[in-house]
NUFI-423230 format. One record per residue (C-alpha): x, y, z; residue in three letters. Coordinates in Angstrom, 1 decimal. Example, Ala and Ser with C-alpha at 12.3 -4.5 7.8 and 13.67 -1.06 7.14 Angstrom:
! NUFI-423230
NODE      px      py      pz   aa
NODE    12.3    -4.5     7.8  ALA
NODE    13.7    -1.1     7.1  SER
***
This chain:
! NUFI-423230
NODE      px      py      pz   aa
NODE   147.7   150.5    98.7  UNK
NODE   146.1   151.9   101.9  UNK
NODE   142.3   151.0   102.5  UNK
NODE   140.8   153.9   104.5  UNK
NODE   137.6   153.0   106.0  UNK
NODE   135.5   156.2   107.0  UNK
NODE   132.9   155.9   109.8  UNK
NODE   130.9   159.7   109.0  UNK
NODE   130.0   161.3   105.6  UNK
NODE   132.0   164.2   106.8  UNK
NODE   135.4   161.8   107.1  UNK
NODE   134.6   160.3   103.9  UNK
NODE   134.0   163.6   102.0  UNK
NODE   137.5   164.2   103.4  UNK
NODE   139.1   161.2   102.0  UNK
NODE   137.2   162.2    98.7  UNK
NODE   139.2   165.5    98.7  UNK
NODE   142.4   164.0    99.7  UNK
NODE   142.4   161.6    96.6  UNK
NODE   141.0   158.7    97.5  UNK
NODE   139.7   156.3    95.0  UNK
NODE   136.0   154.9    96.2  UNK
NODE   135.8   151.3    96.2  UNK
NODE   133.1   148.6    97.3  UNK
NODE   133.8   145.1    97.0  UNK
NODE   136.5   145.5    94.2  UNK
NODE   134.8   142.7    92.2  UNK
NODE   135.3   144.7    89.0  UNK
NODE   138.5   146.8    90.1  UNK
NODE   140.8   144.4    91.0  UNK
NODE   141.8   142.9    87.2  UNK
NODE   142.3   146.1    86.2  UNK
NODE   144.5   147.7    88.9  UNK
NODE   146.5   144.6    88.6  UNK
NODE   146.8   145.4    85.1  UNK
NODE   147.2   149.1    85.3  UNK
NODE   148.9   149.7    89.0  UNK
NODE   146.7   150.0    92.0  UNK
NODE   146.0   153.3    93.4  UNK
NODE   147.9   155.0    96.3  UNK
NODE   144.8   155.4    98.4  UNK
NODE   141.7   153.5    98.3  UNK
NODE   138.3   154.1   100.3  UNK
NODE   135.7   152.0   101.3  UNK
NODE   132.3   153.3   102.6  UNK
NODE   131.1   150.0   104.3  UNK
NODE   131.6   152.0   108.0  UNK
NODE   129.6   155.0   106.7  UNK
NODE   125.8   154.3   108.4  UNK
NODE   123.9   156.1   105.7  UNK
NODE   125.5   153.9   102.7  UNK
NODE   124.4   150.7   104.8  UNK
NODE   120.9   151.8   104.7  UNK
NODE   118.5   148.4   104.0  UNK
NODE   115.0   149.7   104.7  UNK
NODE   111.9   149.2   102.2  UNK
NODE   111.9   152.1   100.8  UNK
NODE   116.4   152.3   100.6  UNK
NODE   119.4   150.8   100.4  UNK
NODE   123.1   152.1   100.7  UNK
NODE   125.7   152.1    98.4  UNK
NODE   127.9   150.1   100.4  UNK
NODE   125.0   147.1   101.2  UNK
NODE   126.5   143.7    99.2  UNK
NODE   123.9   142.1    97.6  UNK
NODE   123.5   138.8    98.9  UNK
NODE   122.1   141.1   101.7  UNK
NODE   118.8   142.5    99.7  UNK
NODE   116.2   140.0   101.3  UNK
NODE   112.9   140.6   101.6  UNK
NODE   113.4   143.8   103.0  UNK
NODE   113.5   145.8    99.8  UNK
NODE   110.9   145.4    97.2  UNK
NODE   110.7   142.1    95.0  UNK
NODE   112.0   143.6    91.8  UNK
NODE   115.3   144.9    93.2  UNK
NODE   115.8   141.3    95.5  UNK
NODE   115.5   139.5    92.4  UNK
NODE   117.6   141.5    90.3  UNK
NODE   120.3   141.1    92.8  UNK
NODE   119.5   137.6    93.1  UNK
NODE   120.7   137.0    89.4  UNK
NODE   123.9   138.9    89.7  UNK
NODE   126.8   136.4    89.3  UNK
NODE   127.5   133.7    91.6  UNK
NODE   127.0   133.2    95.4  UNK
NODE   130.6   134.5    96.0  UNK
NODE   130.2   137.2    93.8  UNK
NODE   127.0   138.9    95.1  UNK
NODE   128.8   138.3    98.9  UNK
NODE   131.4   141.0    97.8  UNK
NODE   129.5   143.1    95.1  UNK
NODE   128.0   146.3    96.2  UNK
NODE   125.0   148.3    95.3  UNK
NODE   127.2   150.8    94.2  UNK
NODE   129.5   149.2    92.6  UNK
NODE   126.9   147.7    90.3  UNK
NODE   124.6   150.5    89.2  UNK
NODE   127.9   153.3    88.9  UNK
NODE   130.7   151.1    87.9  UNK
NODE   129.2   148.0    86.2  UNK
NODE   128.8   148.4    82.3  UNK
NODE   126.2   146.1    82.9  UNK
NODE   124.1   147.6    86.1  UNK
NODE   122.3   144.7    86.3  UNK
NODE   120.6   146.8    89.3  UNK
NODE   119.6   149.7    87.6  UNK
NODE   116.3   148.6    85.8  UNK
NODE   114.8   147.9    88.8  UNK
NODE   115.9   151.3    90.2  UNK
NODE   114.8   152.8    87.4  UNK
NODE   111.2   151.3    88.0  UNK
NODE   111.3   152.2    91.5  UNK
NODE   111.3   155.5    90.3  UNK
NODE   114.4   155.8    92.5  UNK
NODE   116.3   159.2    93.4  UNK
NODE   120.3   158.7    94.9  UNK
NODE   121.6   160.3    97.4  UNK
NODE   125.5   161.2    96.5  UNK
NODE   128.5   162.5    98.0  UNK
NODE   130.6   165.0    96.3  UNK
NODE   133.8   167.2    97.5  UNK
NODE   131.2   170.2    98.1  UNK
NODE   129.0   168.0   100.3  UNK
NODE   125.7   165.6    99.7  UNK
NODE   123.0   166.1    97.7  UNK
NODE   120.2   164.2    95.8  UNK
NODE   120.0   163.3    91.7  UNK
NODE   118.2   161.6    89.0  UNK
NODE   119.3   157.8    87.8  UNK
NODE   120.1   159.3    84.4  UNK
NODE   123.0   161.8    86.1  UNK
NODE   124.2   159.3    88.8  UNK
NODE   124.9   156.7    85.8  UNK
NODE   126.2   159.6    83.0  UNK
NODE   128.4   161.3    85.6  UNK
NODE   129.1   158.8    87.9  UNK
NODE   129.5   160.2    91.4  UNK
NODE   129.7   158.6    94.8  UNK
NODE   126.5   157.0    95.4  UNK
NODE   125.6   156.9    98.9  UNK
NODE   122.1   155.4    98.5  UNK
NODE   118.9   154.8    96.7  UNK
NODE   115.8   155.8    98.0  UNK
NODE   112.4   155.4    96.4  UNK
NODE   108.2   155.1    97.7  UNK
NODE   107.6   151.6    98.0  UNK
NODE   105.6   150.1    95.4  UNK
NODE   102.0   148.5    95.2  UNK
NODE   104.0   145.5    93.7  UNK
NODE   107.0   144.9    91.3  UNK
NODE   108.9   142.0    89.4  UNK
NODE   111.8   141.1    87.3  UNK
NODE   113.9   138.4    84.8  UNK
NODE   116.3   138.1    83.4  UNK
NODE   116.0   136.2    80.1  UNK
NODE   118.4   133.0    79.5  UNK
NODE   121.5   133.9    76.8  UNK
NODE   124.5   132.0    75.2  UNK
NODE   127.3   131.7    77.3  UNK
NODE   130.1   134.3    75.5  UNK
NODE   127.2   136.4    73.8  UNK
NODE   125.1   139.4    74.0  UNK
NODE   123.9   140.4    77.8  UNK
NODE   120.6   138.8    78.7  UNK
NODE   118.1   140.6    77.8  UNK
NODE   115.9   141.8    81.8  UNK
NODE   113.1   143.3    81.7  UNK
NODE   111.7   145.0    85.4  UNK
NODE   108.1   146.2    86.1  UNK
NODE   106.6   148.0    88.9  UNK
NODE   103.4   149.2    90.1  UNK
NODE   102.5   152.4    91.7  UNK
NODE   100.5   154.9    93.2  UNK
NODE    99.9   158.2    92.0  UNK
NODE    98.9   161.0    94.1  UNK
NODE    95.9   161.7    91.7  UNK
NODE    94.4   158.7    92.2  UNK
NODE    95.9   156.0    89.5  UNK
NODE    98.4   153.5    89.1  UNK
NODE   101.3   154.1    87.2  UNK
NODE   102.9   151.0    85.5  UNK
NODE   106.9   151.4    85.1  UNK
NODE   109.0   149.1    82.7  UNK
NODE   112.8   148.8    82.1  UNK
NODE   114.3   146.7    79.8  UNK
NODE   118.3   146.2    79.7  UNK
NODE   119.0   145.2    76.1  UNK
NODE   122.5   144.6    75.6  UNK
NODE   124.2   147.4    77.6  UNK
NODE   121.4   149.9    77.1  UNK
NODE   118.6   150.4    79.4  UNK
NODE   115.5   151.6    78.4  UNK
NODE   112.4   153.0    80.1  UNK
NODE   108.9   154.4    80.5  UNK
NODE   105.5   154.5    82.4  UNK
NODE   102.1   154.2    81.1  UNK
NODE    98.8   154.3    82.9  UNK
NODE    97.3   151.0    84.2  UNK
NODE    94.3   151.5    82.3  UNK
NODE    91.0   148.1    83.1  UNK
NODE    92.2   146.1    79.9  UNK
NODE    95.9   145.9    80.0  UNK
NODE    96.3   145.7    76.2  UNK
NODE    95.5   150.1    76.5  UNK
NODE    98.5   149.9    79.1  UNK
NODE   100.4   147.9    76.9  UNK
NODE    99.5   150.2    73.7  UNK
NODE   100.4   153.5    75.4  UNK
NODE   104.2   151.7    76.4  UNK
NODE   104.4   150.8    72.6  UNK
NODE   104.2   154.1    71.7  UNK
NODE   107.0   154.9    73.8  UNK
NODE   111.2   154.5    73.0  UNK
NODE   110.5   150.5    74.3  UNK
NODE   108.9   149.9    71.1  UNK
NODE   112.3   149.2    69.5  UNK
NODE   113.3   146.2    72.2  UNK
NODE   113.2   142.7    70.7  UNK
NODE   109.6   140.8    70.8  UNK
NODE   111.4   138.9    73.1  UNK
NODE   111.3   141.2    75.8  UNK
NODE   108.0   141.9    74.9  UNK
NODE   106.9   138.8    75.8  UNK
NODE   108.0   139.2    79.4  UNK
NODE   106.7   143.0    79.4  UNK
NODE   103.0   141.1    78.6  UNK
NODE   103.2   139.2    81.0  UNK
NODE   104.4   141.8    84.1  UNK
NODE   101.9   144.4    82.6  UNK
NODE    99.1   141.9    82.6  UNK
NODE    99.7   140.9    85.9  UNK
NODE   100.5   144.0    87.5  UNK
NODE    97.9   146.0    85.9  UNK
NODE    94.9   143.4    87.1  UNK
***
């Protein structure tokens, strides 16, 4: 297999065209090209500046996640912080776990974040939602979002060999019109749901408005944690 390591989105757009198959780390590629047969030509974007973005409000596909410190917001550090072991998150990438993990243990707290991705396709670059990067499953080059007023994350404990932990993400923010939005994610098995609701002065109306919403079917569990985020976020 030859590893071709772009240093400019135009080069990499290139390998794109020329076949190349886009890796990160290879945490979750290499059982299966050992399985199947590994690919002629591989491509890695870790020389590409714009997927090594680590800024407050972005972070590049190509970033491993033992590197998201304090530099990005606390719900996206922590969710990172729980992915795997110490050798694991040295060698996993951003992008490798939000477009080619089944269990994106990253994408809730995008998806609170109200984050946009920045992809590369043979035609050239251009932005997207969360819901098409993860249903079509292009190159991600990075995330971007506006920072939040504050944000948090857990993931609950679950038996070894079962069911994904249940993780449930929150995140404050402000609106241009003046209020706070309260965003919530919960990952419940390998499904991710979402929505917002108003930070209202008694967070049980917050918490009523996001019942009436699709997270009204996640177990009380997760509701539990959701309390707990909304009523401290929304205070």
């Amino acid at each position: 297999m030859l590893l071709r390591l772009p240093t400019s989105v135009a080069e990499a757009r290139e390998c794109l065209a020329e076949g190349a198959v886009p890796i990160g780390g290879a945490t979750l590629l290499w059982a299966t090209w050992q399985r199947d047969g590994f690919p002629e030509t591989a491509m890695s974007l870790r020389e590409v500046p714009e997927a090594n973005l680590l800024e407050r409000d972005a972070v590049g596909a190509a970033v491993v996640l033992a590197r998201m410190g304090d530099r990005v917001p606390d719900v996206l550090r922590l969710a990172a912080a729980g992915v795997g072991t110490g050798a694991v998150r040295r060698s996993a990438t951003v992008g490798g776990n939000v477009v080619g993990s089944t269990l994106r243990c990253l994408l809730p707290a995008a998806l609170v974040l109200d984050a946009r991705a920045t992809v590369l396709e043979s035609d050239g670059v251009r932005e997207t939602d969360l819901s098409e990067l993860v249903a079509k499953r292009p190159l991600l080059l990075s995330l971007n979002w506006r920072p939040p007023l504050a944000s948090t994350f857990r993931k609950l404990d679950a038996a070894p060999g079962g069911e994904p932990p249940l993780v449930v993400a929150s995140a404050a923010h402000a609106e241009d019109d003046g209020r706070v939005a309260i965003r919530v994610a919960v990952r419940d098995g390998y499904e991710v749901v979402h929505a917002a609701a108003t930070a209202a002065d008694e967070p049980g109306e917050t918490l009523d408005e996001l019942r009436a919403t699709a997270l009204d079917d996640v177990p009380a569990a997760a509701w539990d944690v959701i309390r707990a985020q909304v009523t401290t976020l929304a205070s």
